[in-house]
C-alpha positions as CSV (number, residue, x, y, z in Angstrom):
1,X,-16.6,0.3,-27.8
2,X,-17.3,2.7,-25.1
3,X,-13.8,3.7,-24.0
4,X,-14.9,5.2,-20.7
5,X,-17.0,2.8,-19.5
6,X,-14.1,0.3,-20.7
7,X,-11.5,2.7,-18.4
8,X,-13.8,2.8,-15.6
9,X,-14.0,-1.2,-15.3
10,X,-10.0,-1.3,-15.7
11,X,-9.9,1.1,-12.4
12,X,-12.4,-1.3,-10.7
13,X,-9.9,-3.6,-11.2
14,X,-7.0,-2.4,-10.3
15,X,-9.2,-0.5,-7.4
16,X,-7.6,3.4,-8.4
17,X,-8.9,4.4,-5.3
18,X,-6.8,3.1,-3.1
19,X,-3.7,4.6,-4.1
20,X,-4.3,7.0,-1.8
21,X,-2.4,4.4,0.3
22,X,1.3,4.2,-1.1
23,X,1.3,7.6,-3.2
24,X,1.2,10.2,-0.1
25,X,3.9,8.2,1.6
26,X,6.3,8.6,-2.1
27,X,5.6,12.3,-1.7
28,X,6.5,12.0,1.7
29,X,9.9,10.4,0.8
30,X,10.5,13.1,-2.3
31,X,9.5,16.0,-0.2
32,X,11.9,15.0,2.4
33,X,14.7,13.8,0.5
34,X,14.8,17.4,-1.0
35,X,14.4,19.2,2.1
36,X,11.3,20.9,1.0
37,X,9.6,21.3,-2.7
38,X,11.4,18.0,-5.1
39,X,10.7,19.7,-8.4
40,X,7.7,19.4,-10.7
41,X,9.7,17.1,-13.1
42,X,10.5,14.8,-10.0
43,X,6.9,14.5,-8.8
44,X,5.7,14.2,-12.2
45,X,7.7,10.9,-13.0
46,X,7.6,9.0,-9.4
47,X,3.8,10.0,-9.7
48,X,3.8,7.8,-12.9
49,X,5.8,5.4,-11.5
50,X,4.0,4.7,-8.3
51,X,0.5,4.6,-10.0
52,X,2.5,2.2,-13.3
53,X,3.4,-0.3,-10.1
54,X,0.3,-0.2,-8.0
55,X,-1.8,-0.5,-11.5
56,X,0.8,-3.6,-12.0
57,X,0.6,-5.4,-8.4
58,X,-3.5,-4.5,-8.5
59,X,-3.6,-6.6,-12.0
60,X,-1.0,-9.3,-11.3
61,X,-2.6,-10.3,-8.0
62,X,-6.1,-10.5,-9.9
63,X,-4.9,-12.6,-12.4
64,X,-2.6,-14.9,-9.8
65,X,-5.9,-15.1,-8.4
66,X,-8.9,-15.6,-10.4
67,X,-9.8,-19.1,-9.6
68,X,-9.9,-18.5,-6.0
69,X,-12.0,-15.3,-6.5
70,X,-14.5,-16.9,-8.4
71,X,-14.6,-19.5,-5.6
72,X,-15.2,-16.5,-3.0
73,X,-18.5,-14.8,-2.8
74,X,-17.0,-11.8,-1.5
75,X,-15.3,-11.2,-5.1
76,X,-17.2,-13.0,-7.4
77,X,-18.1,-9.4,-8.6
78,X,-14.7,-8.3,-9.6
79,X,-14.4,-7.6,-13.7
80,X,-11.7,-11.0,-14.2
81,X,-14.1,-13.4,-12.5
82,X,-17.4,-11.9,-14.4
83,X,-15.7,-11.7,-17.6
84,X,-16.1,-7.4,-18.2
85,X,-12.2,-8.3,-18.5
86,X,-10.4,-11.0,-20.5
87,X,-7.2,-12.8,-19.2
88,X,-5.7,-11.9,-22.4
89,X,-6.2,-8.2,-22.1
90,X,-5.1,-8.6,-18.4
91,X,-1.8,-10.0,-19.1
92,X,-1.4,-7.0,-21.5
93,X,-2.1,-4.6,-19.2
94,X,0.3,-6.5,-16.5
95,X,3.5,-6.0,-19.4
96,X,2.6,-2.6,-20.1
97,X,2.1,-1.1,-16.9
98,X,6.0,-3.1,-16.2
99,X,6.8,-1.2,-19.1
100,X,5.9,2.0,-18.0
101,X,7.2,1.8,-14.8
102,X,10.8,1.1,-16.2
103,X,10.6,3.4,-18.4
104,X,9.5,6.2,-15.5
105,X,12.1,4.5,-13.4
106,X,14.7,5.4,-16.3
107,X,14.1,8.9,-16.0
108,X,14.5,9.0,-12.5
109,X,18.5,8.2,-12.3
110,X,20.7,4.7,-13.0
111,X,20.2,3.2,-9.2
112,X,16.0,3.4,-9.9
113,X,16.5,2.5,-12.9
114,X,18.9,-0.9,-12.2
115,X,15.9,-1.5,-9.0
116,X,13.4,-1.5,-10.8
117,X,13.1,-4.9,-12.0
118,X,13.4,-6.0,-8.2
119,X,10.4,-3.7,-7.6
120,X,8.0,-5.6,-10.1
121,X,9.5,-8.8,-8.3
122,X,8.5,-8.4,-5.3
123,X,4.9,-6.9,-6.4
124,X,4.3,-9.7,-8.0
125,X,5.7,-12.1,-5.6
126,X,3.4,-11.0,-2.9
127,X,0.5,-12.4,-4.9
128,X,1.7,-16.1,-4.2
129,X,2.1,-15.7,-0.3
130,X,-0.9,-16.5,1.0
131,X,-0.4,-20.4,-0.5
132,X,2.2,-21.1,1.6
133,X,3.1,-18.8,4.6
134,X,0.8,-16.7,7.5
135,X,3.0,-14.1,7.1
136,X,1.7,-12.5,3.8
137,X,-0.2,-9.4,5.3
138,X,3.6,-8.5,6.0
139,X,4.7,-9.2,2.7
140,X,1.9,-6.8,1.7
141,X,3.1,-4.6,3.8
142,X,6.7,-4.6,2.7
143,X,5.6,-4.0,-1.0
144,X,3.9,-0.5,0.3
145,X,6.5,-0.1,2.4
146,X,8.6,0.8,-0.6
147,X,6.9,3.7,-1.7
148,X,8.6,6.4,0.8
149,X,11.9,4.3,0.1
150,X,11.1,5.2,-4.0
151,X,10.2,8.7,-3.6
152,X,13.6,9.3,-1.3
153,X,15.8,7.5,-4.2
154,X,14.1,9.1,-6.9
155,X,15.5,12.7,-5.8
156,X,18.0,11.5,-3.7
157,X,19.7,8.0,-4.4
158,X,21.5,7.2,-0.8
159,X,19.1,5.0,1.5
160,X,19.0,6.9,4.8
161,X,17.6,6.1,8.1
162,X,14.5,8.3,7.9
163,X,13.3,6.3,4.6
164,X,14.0,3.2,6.5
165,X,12.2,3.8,9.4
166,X,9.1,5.1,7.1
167,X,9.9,1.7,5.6
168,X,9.2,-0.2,8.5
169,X,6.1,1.8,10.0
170,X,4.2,1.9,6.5
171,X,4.9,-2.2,6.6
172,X,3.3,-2.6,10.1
173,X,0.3,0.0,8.9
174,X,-0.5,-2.1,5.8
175,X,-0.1,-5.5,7.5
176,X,-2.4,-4.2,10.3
177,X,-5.2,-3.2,8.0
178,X,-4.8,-6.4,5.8
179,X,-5.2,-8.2,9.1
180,X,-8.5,-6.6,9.4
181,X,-9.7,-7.0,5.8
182,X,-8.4,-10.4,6.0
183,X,-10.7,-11.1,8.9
184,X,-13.6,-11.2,6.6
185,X,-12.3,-14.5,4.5
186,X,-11.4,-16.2,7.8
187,X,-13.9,-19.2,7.3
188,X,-13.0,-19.5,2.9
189,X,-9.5,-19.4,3.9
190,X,-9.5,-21.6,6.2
191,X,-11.6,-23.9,3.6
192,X,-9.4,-23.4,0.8
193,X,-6.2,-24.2,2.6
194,X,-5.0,-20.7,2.2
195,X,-2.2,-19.3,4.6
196,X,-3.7,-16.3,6.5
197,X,-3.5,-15.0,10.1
198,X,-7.2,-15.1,10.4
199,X,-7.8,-18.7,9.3
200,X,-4.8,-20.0,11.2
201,X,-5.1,-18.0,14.7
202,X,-8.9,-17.0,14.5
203,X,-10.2,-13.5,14.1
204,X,-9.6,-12.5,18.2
205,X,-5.8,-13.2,17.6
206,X,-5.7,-11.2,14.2
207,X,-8.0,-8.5,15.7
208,X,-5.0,-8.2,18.4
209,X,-1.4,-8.6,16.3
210,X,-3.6,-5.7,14.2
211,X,-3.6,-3.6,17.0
212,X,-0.1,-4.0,18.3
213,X,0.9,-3.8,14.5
214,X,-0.7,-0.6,14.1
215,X,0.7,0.6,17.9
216,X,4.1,-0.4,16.5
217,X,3.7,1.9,13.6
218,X,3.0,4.6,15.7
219,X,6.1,4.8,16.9
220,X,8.0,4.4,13.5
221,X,6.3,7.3,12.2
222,X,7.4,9.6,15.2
223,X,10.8,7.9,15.0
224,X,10.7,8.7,11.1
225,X,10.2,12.3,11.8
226,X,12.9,12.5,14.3
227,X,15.3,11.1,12.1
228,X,14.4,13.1,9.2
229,X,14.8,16.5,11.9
230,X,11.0,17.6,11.7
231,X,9.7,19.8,14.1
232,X,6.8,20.0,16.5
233,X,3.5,20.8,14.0
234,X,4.8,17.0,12.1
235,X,5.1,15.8,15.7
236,X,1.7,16.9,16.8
237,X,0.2,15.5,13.2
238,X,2.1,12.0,13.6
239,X,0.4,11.8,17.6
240,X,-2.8,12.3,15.9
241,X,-2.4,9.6,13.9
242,X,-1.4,7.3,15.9
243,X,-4.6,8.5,18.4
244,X,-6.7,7.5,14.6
245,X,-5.2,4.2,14.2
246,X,-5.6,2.8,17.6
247,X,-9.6,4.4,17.2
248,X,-10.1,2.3,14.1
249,X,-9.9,-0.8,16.1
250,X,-13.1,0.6,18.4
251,X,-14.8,-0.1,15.2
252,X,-14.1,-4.0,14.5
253,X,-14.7,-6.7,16.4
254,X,-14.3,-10.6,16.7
255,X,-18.1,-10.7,16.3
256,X,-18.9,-7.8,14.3
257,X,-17.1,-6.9,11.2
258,X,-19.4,-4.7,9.0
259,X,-17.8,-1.8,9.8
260,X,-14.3,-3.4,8.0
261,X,-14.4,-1.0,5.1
262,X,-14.8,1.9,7.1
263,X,-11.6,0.9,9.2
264,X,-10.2,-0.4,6.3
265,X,-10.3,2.2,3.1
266,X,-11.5,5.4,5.1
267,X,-9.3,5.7,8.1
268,X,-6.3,4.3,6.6
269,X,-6.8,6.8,4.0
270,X,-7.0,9.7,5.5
271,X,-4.2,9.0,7.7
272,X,-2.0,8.2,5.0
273,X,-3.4,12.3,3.8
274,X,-3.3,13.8,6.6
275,X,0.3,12.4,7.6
276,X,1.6,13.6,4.0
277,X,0.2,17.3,4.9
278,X,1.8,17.7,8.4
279,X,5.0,16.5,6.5
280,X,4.3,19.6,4.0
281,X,3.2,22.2,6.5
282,X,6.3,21.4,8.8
283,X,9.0,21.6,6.0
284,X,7.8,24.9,5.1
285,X,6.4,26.6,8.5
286,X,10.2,25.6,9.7
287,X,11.4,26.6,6.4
């Protein structure tokens, strides 16, 4: 048994990488929920919580999904459909990453700890969407959207309108760049009888509801930071990011969607990065 190669096919699965998406915007929520640094222990245990749910959604949605994956050519490589993975150790990992999460939800305070269940819910539930309704890349986006919602609750536990407004602009951000990975299934979708925005409207129309998706979030960010009293250098940061996002749709079009990833996993990620940092520096610098 070679226990890193066996690690390193779990984190193709649950794709580690991208949790560069959700994590920075829980910091985001922790850091400004305590008005500048949350507290190692804090940081610690949302860090473990927030990878213990992604891990979760990543696996659930892989299993939910393995007969239409092995239908796709697109993820016929992933380690479910090609059998580096069992079902049976995939539904293990699915209860003990819901176990962890509790438990790291436990240690946060009660009001965490009593959500959490609702958390894994709607992780999980987001794996069904695209069999019955379009609107699943907003779903998507909802689940995500929670993570600046957990890391505010985990230091603070009062819903305020700055988390809610990150709520809303980290839903349309992941529904936009969902729009433009979904573009690439279009036609299988569309085959299958699966719900998506790209097999229902065409690719045109989901190249432009991403756009005005990711326009929209632009202006929640800036709204978040206004809310949450930041100052110019997080204002200057958010503008920037906003000037990225509408950029990234330069890069795909109706007819020409190789460059996907690069919109999809390296933009998005860096933004998500860089918006965390300008959050950090302003906090501090105004400190």
């Amino acid at each position: 048994m070679n226990i890193v190669k066996d690690l390193g096919v779990v984190c193709r699965m649950i794709k580690i990488e991208h949790s560069v998406f959700a994590l920075p915007f829980a910091y985001i929520g922790a850091f400004l929920a305590a008005g500048g640094w949350p507290g190692l222990y804090n940081l610690g245990v949302l860090t473990v919580a927030m990878v213990a749910v992604r891990s979760f959604a990543m696996a659930f949605n892989r299993y939910a999904d393995l007969n239409i994956d092995k239908a796709n050519p697109r993820t016929q490589g992933r380690p479910l459909v090609t059998g580096e993975l069992s079902s049976a150790f995939t539904l293990a990992f699915i209860v003990g990453t819901a176990v962890v999460f509790v438990g790291a939800c436990a240690l946060m305070n009660p009001l965490c700890f009593f959500l959490s269940p609702l958390a894994l819910g709607v992780s999980a539930f987001y794996s069904f969407c695209k069999r019955f309704t379009y609107w699943c890349h907003f779903v998507l986006g909802m689940v995500l959207g929670l993570a600046p919602v957990a890391g505010w609750l985990s230091v603070d536990p009062t819903l305020t309108l700055p988390a809610v407004l990150y709520f809303c602009g980290v839903t349309m951000w992941v529904a936009g760049f969902d729009l433009l990975y979904a573009c690439q299934d279009a036609d299988f979708d569309r085959e299958r009888g699966l719900w998506s925005i790209p097999a229902r409207l065409g690719v045109p129309a989901a190249l432009g509801i991403s756009t005005l998706s990711h326009a929209t979030t632009a202006v929640f960010f800036l709204l978040a930071g206004w809310a949450a009293g930041l100052g110019l250098i997080y204002f200057l940061v958010a503008g920037c990011v906003g000037l990225v996002l509408m950029g990234e749709h330069l890069l795909v079009k109706p007819d020409d969607l190789s460059r996907v990833n690069v919109a999809f996993f390296t933009m998005n990620g860096v933004i998500a990065v860089v918006l965390f940092l300008g959050v950090i520096l302003d906090l501090f610098v105004s400190a």
